[in-house]
LUMRO-849225 format. One record per residue (C-alpha): residue number from 0; chain; z, y, x. Coordinates in Angstrom, 3 decimals. Layout:
NUM / A / Z / Y / X
...
//
This chain:
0 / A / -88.256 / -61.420 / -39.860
1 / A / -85.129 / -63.647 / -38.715
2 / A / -83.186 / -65.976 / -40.643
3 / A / -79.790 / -66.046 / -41.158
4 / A / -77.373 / -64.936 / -38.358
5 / A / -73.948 / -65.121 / -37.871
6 / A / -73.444 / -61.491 / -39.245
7 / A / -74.682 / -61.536 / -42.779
8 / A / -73.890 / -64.993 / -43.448
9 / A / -72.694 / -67.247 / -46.520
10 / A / -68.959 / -66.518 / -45.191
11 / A / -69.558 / -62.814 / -44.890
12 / A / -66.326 / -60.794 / -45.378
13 / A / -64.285 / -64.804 / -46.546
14 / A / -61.840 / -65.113 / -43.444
15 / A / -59.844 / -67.946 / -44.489
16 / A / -61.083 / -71.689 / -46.391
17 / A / -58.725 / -70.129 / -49.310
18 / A / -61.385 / -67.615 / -49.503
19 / A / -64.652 / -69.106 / -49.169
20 / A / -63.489 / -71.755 / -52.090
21 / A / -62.634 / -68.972 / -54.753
22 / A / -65.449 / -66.808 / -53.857
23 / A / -68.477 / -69.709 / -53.600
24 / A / -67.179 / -71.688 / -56.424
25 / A / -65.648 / -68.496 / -59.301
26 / A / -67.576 / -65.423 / -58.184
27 / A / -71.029 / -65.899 / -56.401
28 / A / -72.969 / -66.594 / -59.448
29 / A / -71.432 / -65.090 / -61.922
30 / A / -73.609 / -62.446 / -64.227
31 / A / -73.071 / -59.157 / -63.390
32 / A / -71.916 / -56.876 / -66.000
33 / A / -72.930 / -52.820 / -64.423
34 / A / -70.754 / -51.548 / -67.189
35 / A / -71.678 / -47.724 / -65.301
36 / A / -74.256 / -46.732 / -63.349
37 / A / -77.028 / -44.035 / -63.655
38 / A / -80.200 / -46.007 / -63.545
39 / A / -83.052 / -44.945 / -65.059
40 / A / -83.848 / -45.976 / -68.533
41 / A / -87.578 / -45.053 / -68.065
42 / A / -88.017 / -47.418 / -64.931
43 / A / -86.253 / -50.029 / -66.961
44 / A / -88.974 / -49.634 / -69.740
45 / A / -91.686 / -49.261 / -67.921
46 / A / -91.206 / -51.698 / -65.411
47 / A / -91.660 / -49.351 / -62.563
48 / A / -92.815 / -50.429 / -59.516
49 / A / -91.541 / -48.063 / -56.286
50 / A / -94.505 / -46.690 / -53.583
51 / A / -92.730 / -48.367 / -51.145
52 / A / -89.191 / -48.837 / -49.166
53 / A / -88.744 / -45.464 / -48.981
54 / A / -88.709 / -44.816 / -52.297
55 / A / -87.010 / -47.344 / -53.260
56 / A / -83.899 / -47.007 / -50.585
57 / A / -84.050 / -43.469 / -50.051
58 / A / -85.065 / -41.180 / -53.149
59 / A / -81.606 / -40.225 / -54.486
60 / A / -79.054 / -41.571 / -52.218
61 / A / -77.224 / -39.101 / -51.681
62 / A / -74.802 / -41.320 / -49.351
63 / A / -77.529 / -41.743 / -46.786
64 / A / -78.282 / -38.418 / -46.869
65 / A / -75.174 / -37.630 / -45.574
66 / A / -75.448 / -39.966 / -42.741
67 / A / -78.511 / -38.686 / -41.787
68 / A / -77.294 / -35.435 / -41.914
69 / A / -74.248 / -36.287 / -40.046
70 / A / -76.950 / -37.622 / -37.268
71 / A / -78.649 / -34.968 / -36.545
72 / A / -81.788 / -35.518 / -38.658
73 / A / -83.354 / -32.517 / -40.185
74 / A / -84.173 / -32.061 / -43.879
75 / A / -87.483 / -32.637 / -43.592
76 / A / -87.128 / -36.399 / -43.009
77 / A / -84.087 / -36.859 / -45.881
78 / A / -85.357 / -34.980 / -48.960
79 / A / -88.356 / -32.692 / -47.356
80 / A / -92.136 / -33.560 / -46.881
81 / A / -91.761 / -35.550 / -44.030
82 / A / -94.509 / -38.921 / -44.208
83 / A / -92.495 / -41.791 / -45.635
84 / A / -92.759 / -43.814 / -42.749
85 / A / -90.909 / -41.349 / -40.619
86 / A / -88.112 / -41.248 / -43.254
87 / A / -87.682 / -44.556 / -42.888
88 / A / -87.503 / -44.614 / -39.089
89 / A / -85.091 / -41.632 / -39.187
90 / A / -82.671 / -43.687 / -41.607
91 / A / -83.268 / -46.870 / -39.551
92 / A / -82.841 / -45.032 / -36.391
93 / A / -79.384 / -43.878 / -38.019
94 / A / -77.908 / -47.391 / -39.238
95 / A / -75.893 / -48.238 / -36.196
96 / A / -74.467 / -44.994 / -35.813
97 / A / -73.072 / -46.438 / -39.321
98 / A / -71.111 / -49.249 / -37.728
99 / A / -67.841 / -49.103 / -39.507
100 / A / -69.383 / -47.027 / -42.456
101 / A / -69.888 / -48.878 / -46.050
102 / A / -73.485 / -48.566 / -45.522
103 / A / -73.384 / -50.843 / -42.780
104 / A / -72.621 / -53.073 / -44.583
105 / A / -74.659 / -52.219 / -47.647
106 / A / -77.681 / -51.733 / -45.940
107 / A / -77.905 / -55.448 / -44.380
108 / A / -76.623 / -56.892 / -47.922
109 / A / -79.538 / -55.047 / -49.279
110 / A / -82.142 / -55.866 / -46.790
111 / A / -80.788 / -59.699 / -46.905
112 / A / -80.714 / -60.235 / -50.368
113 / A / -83.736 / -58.567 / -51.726
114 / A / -86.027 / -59.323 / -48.690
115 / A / -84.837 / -61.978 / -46.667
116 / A / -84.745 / -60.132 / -43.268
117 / A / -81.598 / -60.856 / -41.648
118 / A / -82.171 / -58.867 / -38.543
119 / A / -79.556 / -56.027 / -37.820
120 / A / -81.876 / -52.767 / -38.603
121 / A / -82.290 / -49.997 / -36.171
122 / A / -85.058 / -47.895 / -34.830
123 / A / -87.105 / -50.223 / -32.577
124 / A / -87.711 / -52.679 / -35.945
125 / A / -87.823 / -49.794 / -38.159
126 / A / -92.180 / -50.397 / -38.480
127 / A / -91.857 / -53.614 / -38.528
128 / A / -89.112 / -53.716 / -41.500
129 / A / -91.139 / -50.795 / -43.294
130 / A / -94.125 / -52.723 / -43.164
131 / A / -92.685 / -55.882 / -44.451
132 / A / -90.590 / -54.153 / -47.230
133 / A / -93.283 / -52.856 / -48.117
134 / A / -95.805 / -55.581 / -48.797
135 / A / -93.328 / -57.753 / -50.355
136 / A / -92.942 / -54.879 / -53.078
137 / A / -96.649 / -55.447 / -54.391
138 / A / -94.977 / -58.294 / -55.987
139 / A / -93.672 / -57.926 / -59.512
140 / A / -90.749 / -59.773 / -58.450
141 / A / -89.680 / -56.115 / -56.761
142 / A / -90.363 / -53.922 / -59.983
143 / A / -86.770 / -52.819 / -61.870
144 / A / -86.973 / -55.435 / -63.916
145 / A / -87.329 / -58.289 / -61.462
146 / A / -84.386 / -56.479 / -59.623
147 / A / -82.074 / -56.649 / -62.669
148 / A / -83.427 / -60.339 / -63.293
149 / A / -82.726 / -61.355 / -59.535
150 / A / -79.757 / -60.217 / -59.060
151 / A / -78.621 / -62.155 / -62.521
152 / A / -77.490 / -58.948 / -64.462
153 / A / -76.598 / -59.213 / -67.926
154 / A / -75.900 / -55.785 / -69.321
155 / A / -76.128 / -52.205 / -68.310
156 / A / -75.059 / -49.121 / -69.281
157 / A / -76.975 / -46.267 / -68.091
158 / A / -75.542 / -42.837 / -68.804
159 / A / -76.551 / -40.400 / -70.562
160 / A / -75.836 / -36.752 / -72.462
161 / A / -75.534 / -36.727 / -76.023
162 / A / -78.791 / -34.435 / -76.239
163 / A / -80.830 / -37.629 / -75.109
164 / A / -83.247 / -39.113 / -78.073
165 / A / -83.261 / -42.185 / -76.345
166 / A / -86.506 / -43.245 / -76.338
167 / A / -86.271 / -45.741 / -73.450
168 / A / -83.181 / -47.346 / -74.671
169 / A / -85.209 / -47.725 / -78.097
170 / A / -88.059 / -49.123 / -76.422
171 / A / -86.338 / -51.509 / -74.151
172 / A / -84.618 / -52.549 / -77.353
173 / A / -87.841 / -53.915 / -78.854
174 / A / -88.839 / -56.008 / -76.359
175 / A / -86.721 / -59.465 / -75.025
176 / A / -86.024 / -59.518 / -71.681
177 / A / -82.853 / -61.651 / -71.015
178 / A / -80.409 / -58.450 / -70.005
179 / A / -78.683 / -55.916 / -72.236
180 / A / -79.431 / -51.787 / -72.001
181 / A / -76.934 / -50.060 / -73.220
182 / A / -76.452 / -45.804 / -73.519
183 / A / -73.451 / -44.275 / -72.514
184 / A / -72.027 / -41.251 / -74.238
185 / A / -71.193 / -38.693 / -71.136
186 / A / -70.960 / -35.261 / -72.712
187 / A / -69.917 / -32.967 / -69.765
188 / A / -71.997 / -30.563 / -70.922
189 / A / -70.084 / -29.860 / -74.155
190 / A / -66.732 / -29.294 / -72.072
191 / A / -68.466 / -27.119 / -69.556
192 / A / -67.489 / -23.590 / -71.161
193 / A / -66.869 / -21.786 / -67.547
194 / A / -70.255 / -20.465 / -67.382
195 / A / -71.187 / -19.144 / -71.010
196 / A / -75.023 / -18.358 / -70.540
197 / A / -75.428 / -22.302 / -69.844
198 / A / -73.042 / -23.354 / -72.336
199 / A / -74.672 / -21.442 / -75.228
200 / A / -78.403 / -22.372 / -74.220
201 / A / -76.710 / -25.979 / -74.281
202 / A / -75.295 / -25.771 / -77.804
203 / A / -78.511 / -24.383 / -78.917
204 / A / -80.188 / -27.507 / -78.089
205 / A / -77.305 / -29.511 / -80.086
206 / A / -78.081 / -27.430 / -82.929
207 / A / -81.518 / -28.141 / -82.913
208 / A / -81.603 / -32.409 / -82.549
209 / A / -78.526 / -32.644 / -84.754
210 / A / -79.749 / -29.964 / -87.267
211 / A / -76.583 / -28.282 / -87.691
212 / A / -75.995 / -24.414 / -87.543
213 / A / -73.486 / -24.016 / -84.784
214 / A / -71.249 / -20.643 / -84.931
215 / A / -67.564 / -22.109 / -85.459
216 / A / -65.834 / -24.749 / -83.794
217 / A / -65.921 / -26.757 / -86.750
218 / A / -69.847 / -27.064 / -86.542
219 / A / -69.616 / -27.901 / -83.081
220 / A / -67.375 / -31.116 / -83.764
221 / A / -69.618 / -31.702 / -86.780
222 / A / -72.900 / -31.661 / -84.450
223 / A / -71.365 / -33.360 / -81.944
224 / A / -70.511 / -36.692 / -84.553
225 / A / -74.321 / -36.746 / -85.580
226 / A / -75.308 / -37.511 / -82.038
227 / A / -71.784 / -39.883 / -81.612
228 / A / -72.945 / -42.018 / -84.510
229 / A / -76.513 / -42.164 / -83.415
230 / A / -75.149 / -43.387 / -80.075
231 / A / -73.080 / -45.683 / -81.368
232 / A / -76.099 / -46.773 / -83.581
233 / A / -78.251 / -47.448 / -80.689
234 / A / -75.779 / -49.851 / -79.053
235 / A / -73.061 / -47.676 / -76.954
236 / A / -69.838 / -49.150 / -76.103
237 / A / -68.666 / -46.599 / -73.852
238 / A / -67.916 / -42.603 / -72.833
239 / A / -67.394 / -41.698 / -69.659
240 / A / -66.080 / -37.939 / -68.327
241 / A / -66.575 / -36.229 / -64.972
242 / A / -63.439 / -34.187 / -64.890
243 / A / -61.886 / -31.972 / -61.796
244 / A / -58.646 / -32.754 / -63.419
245 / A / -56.986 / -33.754 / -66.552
246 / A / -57.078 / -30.625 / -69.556
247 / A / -53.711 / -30.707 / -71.833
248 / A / -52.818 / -27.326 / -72.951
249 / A / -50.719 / -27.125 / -76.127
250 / A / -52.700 / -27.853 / -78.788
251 / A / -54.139 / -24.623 / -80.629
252 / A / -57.454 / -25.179 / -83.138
253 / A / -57.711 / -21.455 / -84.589
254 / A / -57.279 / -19.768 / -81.559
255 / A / -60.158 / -22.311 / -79.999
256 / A / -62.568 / -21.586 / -82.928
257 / A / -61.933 / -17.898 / -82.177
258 / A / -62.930 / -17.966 / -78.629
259 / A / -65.850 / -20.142 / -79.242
260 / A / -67.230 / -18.046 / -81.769
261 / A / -66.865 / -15.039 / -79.249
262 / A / -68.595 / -17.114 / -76.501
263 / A / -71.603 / -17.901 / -79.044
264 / A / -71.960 / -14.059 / -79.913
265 / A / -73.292 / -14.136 / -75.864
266 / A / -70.683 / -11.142 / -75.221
267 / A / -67.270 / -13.028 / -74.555
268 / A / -66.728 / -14.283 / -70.836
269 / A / -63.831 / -16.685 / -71.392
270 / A / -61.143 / -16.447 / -69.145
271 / A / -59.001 / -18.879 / -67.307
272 / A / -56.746 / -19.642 / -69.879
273 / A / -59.393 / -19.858 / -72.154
274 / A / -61.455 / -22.240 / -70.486
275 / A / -57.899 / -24.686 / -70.113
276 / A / -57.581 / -24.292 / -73.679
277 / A / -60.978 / -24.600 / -74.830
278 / A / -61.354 / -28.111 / -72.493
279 / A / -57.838 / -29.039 / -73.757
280 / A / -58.722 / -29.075 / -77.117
281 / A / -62.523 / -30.668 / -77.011
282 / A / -61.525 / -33.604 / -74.656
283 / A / -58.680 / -33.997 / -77.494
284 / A / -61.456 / -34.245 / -80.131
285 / A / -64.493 / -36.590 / -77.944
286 / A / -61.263 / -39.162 / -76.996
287 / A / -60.725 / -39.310 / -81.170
288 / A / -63.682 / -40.000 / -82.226
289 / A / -64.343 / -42.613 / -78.960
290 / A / -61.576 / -44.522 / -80.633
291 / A / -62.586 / -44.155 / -84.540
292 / A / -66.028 / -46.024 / -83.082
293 / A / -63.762 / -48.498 / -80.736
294 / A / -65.418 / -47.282 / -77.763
295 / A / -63.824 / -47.640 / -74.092
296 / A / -63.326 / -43.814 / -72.595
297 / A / -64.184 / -43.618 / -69.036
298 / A / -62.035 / -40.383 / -66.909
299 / A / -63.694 / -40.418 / -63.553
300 / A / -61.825 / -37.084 / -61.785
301 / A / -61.422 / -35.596 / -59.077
302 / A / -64.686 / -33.960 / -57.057
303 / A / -65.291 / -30.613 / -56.459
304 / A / -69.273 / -30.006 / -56.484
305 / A / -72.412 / -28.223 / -54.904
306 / A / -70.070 / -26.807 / -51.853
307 / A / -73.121 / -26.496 / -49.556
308 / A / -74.216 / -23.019 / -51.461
309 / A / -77.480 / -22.715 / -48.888
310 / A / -78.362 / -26.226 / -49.721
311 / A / -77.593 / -25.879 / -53.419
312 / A / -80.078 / -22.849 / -53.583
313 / A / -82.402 / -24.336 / -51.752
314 / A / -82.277 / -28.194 / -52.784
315 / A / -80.441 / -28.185 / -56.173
316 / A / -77.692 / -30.427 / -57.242
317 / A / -76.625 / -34.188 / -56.512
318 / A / -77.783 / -33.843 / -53.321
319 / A / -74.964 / -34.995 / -51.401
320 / A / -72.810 / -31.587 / -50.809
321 / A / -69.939 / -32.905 / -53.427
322 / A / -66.371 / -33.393 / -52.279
323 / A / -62.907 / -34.513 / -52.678
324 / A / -60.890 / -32.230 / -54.734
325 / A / -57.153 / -32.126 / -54.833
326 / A / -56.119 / -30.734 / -57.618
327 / A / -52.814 / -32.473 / -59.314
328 / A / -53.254 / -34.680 / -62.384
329 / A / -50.219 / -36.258 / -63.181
330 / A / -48.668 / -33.593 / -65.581
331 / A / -51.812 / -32.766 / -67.107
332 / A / -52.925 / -36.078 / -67.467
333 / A / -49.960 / -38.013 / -69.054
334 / A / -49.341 / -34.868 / -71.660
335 / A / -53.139 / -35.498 / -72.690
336 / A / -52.773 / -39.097 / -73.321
337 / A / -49.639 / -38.388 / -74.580
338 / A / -51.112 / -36.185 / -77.402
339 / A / -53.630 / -39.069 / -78.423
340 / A / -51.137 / -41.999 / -78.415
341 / A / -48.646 / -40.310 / -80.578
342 / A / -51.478 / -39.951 / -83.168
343 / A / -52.619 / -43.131 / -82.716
344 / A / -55.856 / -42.292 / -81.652
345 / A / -55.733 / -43.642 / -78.099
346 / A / -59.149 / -46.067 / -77.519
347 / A / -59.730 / -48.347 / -74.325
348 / A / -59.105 / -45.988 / -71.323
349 / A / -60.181 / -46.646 / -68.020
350 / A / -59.404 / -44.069 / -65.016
351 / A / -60.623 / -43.268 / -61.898
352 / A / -59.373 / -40.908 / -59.104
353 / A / -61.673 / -39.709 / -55.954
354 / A / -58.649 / -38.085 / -54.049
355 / A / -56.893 / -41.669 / -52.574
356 / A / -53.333 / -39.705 / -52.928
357 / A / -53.819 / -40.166 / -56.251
358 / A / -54.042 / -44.102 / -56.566
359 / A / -50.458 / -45.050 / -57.115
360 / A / -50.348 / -41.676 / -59.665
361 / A / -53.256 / -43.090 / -61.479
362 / A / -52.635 / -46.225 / -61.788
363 / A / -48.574 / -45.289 / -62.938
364 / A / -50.539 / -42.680 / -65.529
365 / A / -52.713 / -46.008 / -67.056
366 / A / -49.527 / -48.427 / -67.694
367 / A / -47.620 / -45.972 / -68.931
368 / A / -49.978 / -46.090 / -72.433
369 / A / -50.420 / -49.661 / -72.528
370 / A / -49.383 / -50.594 / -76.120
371 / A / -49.554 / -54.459 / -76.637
372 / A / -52.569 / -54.012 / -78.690
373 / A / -55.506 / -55.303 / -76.071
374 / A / -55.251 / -56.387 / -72.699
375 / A / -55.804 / -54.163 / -69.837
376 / A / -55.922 / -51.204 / -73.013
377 / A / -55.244 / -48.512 / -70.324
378 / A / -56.232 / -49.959 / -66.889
379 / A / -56.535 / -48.348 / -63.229
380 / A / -60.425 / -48.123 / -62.345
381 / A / -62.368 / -49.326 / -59.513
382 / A / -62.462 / -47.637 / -56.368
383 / A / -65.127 / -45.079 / -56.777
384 / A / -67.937 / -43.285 / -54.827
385 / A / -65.987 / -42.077 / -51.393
386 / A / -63.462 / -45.171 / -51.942
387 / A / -65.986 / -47.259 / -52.961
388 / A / -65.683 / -48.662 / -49.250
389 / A / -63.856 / -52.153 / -47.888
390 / A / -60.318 / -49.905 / -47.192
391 / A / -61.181 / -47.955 / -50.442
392 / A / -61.506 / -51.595 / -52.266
393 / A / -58.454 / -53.126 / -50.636
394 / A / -56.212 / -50.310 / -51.617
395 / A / -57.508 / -50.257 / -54.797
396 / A / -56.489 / -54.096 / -55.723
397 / A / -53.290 / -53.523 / -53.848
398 / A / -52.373 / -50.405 / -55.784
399 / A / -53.845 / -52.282 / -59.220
400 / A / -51.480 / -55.211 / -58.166
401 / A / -48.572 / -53.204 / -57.184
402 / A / -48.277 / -51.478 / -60.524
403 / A / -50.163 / -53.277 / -62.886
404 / A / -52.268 / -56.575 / -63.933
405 / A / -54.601 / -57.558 / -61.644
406 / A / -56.027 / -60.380 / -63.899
407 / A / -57.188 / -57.984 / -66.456
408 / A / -59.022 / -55.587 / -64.289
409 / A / -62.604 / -55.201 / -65.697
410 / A / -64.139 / -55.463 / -62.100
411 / A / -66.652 / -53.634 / -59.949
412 / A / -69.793 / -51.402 / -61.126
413 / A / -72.119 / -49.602 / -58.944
414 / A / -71.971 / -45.857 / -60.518
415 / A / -75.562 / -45.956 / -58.687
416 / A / -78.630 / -44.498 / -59.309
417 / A / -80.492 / -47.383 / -56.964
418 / A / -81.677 / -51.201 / -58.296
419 / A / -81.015 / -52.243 / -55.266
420 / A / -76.984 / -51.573 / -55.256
421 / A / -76.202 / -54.373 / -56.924
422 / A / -75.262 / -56.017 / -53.546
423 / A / -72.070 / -53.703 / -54.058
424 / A / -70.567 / -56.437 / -56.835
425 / A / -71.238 / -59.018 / -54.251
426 / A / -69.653 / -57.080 / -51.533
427 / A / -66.234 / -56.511 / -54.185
428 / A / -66.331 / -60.283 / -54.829
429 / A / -66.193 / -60.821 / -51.526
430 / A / -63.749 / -58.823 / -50.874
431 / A / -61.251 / -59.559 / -53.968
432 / A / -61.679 / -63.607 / -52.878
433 / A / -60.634 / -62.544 / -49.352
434 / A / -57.691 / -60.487 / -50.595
435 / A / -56.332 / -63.111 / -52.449
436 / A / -57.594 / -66.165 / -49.869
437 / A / -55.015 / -64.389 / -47.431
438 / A / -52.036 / -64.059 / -49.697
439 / A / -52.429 / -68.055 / -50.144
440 / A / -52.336 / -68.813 / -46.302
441 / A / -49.707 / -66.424 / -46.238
442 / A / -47.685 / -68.216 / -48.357
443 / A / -47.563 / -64.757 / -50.898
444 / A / -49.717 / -67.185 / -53.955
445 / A / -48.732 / -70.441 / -54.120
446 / A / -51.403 / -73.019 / -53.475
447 / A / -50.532 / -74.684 / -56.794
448 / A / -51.627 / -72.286 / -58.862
449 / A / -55.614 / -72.316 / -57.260
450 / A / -56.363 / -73.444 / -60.819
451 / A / -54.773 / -69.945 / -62.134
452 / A / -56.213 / -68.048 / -59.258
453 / A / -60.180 / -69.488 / -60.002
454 / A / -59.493 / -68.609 / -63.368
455 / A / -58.471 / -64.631 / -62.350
456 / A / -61.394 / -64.365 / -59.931
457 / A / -63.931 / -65.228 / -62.806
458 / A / -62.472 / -63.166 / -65.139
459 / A / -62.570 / -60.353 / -62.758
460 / A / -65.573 / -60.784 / -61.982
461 / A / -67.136 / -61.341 / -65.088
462 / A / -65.399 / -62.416 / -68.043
463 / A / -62.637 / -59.661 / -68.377
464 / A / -65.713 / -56.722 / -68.752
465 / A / -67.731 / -59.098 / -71.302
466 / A / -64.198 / -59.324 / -73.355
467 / A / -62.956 / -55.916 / -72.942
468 / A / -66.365 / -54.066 / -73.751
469 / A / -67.297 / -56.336 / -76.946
470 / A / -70.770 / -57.282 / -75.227
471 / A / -70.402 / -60.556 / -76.434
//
């Protein structure tokens, strides 16, 4: 495998000296803090070591999966039977048809800084690559925990529903190993009244780990604080919510308990209105008690999902078929924050949007319930999953900057269900130095202040999410 090339170099993405200096001296080595992602507590505990690159790269990234598909490759080689060597070829054979695609990019951080090949991967190194890969993952070095410990990262929060026992968080407690674990409290599920026959089986399972009878509303919130405080109990800092769009209907307990308790008789379809009201009212109730336990709420909305019905049947879920939905939010959403502000019952918010025509709304929506009481209290979100790209990034800090406080924005995260995507904080750093390297050649920051600017860079990177979060 080649050294370093002029492509994937120590200046990657730093186009100005401005640059290079706030990014090599206040970012590179800074701890990350993955303050979301959807790793795998099991691997974590038990030290899992992947089969080979294929595995590792491949299983569950749903991102490549759409390039492949977008190729021409057939399912057999992205989630069918196809030998694992062939996967990889079809994915390598793909990766310059990426030029100009995050993955690009993502895929030579990756290969660079977990395996030290620096060539530009395509089909005709594909074997050669696999084979590598491959034998430098019979090291423990390669196992999840010598990912987390390589690329320097402090905490994590996985996340998880509230029906979890955590048993891999508990065991991963016990032990010492130089990073943090942490659950986070993600309880779509509970909200998800639209289709009753799931929703009921659901609560039936909170009923029986929380050991609370559940026929009234009332018993619902009460189940649902037994498995808050034994999240909070095991360490959780944070909720997070997967929303289409914001819920806010005009607040209405009785007439919720009433359709819930028709729902759990298993002869009530709820209708429209019902479900708005229902949602309305719940979201009200999981953002109170994230603030009686000083938790930060996560909003991450906008997707529509599963649009590929032929896949979905034959495939399942999360399998890369999800969208950008563009539903409106900005009514919805300030009324709903609205409601919990007035009552005092506002915790940490952070929100993201998936549609971009929502970034200036979103980021007007979080300063407009900023109340003096912590920095960055209500703050716009990173650019997430189809944003999560260098334009997506860009507009992002620009829209952040425009409205808000740049130098209290918690930073990046990888919302990724791969160890090997930490390369994505890198490839924000990067890109936040570069931002901000330009605006002092421009003349827009004034050179004086590089003291100032270091100082925002390793907050950003680091600091601001260790403060904000409590994790030290």
């Amino acid at each position: 495998m080649s050294t370093k090339t002029s492509f994937i170099n120590d200046d990657f993405l730093l186009e100005n000296k401005y640059a290079e200096e706030l990014y090599h001296i206040s970012a590179e080595r800074k701890p990350i803090i993955d303050y979301h992602c959807h790793l795998s507590s099991r691997q974590i505990a038990e030290d899992y070591c992947f089969r080979d690159i294929t595995e590792m790269w491949l299983g569950g990234d749903h991102y490549k999966w759409r390039a492949m598909r977008g190729n021409g490759i057939s399912e057999e080689y992205i989630t069918g039977g196809a030998p694992s060597r062939l996967k990889f070829k079809k994915w390598a054979e793909t990766v310059p048809y990426t030029m100009r695609n995050p993955l690009y990019h993502w895929t030579h951080l990756e290969l660079s800084r977990v395996f030290g090949i620096y060539d530009v991967l395509n089909g005709d190194n594909a074997d050669a690559v696999y084979d590598y890969c491959n034998e430098a993952l019979r090291s423990s070095e390669f196992s999840a925990r010598g990912l987390i410990k390589r690329f320097n990262v402090e905490t994590i929060c996985t996340t998880d529903d509230p029906l979890d026992d955590l048993k891999w968080h508990k065991i991963i407690r016990e032990e010492q190993l130089g990073f943090k674990v942490l659950p986070t409290w993600r309880p779509d599920k509970i909200v998800a009244v639209e289709n009753p026959i799931a929703f009921n089986s659901y609560v039936d399972k909170l009923s029986d780990v929380s050991g609370k009878r559940i026929v009234s509303y009332d018993d619902l919130l009460s189940a649902i604080s037994i498995r808050h405080k034994f999240f909070e109990d095991m360490g959780c800092r944070l909720s997070d919510h997967g929303l289409d769009t914001f819920y806010a209907e005009e607040y209405d307990a009785e007439r919720v308990d009433k359709i819930f308790r028709r729902i759990r008789s298993g002869n009530h379809i709820p209708s429209h209105d019902e479900i708005r009201l229902y949602k309305s009212v719940i979201l009200i109730d999981l953002a109170k008690m994230d603030h009686a336990s000083d938790w930060a709420q996560q909003f991450h909305v906008g997707p529509i999902r599963d649009n590929n019905r032929r896949m979905y049947e034959a495939i399942g879920p999360d399998t890369g078929f999800d969208a950008i939905n563009d539903l409106n939010i900005a009514a919805s959403g300030h009324r709903f924050f609205s409601a919990l502000a007035y009552e005092d019952t506002l915790a940490k918010t952070i929100l993201y949007n998936l549609n971009p025509k929502d970034n200036e709304v979103m980021a007007s929506l979080a300063y407009t319930f900023n109340d003096g009481s912590t920095p960055g209290k209500m703050q716009y979100g990173a650019a997430w999953w189809f944003l999560d790209n260098e334009n997506g990034i860009v507009r992002q800090l620009n829209t952040l900057s425009d409205f808000g406080l740049l130098g209290r924005f918690v930073g990046m995260l990888t919302d990724s269900r791969s160890f090997l995507s930490y390369t994505r904080h890198e490839y924000f750093r990067r890109i936040l130095c570069n931002v901000l390297g330009k605006d002092i050649e421009s003349g827009r920051l004034p050179i004086s202040e590089m003291p100032f600017i270091h100082k925002l860079v390793n907050d950003i990177s680091y600091e601001n999410a260790v403060r904000y979060f409590g994790f030290r």
